[in-house]
C-alpha positions in Angstrom: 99.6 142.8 34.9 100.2 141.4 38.3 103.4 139.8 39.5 103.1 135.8 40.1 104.0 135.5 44.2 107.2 132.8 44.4 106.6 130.4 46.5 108.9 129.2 48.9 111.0 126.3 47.6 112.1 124.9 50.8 108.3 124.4 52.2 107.4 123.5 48.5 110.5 120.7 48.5 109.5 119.6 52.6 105.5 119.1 50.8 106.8 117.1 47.9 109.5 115.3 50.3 106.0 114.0 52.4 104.1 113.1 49.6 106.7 111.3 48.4 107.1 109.3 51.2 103.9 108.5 51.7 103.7 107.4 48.3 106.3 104.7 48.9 105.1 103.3 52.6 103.8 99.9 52.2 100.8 98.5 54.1 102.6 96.4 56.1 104.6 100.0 57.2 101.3 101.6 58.0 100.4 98.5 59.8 103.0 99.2 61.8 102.6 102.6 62.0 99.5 101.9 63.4 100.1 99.8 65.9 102.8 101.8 67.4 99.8 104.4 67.7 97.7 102.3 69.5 100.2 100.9 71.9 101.0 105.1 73.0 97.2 105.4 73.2 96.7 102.3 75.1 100.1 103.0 77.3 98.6 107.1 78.0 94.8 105.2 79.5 97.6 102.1 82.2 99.2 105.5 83.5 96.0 107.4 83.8 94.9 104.1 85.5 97.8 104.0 87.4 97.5 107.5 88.9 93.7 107.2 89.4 94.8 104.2 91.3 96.9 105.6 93.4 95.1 108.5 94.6 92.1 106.2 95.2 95.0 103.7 97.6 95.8 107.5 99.4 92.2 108.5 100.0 91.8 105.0 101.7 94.8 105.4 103.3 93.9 108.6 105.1 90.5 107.8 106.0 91.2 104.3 107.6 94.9 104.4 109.1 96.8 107.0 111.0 100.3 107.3 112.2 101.2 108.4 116.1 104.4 109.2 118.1 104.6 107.1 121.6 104.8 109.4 124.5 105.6 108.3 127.6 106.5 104.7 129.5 103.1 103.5 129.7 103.0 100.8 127.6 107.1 99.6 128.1 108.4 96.7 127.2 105.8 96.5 124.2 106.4 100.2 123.4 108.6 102.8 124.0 108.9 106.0 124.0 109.3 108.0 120.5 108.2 105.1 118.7 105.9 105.4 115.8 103.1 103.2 115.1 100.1 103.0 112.6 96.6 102.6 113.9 93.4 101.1 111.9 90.7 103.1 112.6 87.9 101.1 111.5 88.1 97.9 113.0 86.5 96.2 115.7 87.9 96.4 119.4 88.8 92.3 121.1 90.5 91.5 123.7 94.0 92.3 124.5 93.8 95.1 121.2 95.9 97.6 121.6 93.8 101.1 121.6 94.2 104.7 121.0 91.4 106.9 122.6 90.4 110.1 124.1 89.2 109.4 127.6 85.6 110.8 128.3 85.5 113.7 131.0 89.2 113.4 130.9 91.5 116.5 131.0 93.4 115.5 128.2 94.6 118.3 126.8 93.5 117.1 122.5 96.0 114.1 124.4 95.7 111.0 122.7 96.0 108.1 125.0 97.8 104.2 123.8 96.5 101.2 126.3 95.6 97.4 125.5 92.3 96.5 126.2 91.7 93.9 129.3 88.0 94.2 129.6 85.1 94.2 126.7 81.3 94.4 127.5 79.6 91.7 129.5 82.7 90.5 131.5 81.6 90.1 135.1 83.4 92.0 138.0 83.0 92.7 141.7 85.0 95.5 144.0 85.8 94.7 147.5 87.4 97.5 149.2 89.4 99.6 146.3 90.3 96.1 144.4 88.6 95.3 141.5 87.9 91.0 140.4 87.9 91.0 136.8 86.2 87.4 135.5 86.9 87.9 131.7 83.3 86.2 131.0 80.0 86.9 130.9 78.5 83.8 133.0 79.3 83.5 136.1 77.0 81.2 138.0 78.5 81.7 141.4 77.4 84.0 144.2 79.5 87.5 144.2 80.1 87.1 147.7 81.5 84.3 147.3 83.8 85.0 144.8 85.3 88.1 146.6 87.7 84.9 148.4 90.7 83.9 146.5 89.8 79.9 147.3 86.5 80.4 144.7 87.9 82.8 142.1 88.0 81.3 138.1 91.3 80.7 137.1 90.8 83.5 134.6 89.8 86.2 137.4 92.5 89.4 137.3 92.9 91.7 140.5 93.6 95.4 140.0 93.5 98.2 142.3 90.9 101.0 141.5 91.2 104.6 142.5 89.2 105.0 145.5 86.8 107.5 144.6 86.3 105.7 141.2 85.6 102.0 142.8 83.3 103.8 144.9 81.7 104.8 142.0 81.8 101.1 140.4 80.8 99.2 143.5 77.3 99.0 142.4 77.8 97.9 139.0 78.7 94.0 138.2 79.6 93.9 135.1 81.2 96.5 131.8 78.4 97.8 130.5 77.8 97.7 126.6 80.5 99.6 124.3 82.9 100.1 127.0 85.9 98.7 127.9 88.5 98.2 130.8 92.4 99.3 129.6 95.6 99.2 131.0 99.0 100.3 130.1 101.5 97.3 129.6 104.3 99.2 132.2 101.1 99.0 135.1 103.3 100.7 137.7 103.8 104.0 135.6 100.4 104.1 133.7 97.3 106.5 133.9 94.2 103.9 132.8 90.6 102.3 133.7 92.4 102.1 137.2 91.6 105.9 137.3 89.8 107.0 134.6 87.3 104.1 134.4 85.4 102.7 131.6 86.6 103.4 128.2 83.5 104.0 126.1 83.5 103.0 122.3 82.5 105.8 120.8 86.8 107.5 122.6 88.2 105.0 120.5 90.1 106.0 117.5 91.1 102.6 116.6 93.4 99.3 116.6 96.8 99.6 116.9 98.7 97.4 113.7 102.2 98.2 113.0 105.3 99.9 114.4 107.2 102.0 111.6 109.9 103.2 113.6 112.5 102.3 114.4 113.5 100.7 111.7 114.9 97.9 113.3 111.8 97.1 115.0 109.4 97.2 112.3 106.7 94.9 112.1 103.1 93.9 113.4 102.7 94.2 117.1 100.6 92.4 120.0 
């Protein structure tokens, strides 16, 4: 004759406790029961949303903008140096942007340069001696001879001096050839641009310069 295993009375009381109280939930209980259920459920798929979210915001982030350290006095009083700034790297260049590039041909050293843009393709230009006429417009109906004398420039016209050897090279050439551009540091007496290096081309250009993060207390969209 084999001896009847005991059961554990606690786990046996803790079964009966449950059945118990099951027993005496009303509907309106498991209604509630129910709806606190769903409300964890629904609360678990907003903060897988959430996160999804976020790291889609990053991804964006990353691929469009990027952040840069001013070196240099180039660009004073707009910038200065050891500020930071944010740059958009997929928008369309205008007139008077501020750029970040790589020049083409340029020693650089992986250097990233920061100038505003003065020049876009089709403006008009002529070079008399090592000065360069910049029109800022793409008809001009007078005679380039003419122009070269202040009494007949457009109101518009800018005057820079060019780097000898580089205005010799440009003293065919009337006008910026498509997806290039002419750009100059905002500080012009202490700044290495199109004066020397020439045309920017499109393709150098890492993008449009939109806000300054640092220092704090200058913060905010610049032009």
């Amino acid at each position: 004759m084999t001896e009847k295993k005991q059961e554990n009375p606690r786990i046996v009381s803790q079964v009966a406790s449950k059945k118990k109280m099951r027993k005496k939930l009303t509907s309106e209980q498991i209604e509630l029961i129910l709806q606190r259920r769903r409300k964890e459920q629904i609360r678990k798929y907003w903060d897988l949303f959430l996160l999804l979210m976020t790291i889609v915001v990053c991804v964006l982030f990353l691929i469009n903008v990027k952040a840069h350290q001013i070196v240099g006095e180039s660009m004073i009083p707009t910038l200065h140096n050891g500020d930071r700034i944010l740059i958009k790297k997929t928008q369309e260049v205008q007139r008077y942007d501020i750029v970040t590039f790589t020049p083409d041909g340029n020693d650089s050293q992986g250097k990233t340069y920061i100038k505003r843009v003065i020049g876009v393709p089709g403006d008009k230009f002529v070079i008399q001696g090592s000065t360069l006429y910049l029109f800022n417009q793409k008809n001009i109906d007078t005679e380039y001879d003419a122009l070269r004398y202040s009494v007949n420039l457009p109101d518009s016209t800018q005057i820079f001096e060019l780097d000898k050897k580089l205005a010799d090279n440009l003293r065919n050439q009337t006008q910026i050839p498509k997806n290039a551009y002419f750009v100059l540091g905002d500080n012009r007496k202490n700044s290495e641009d199109s004066r020397i290096i020439g045309f920017v081309q499109k393709n150098a250009i890492e993008g449009v310069m939109k806000l300054r993060f640092y220092p704090f207390d200058k913060i905010g969209w610049v032009q």
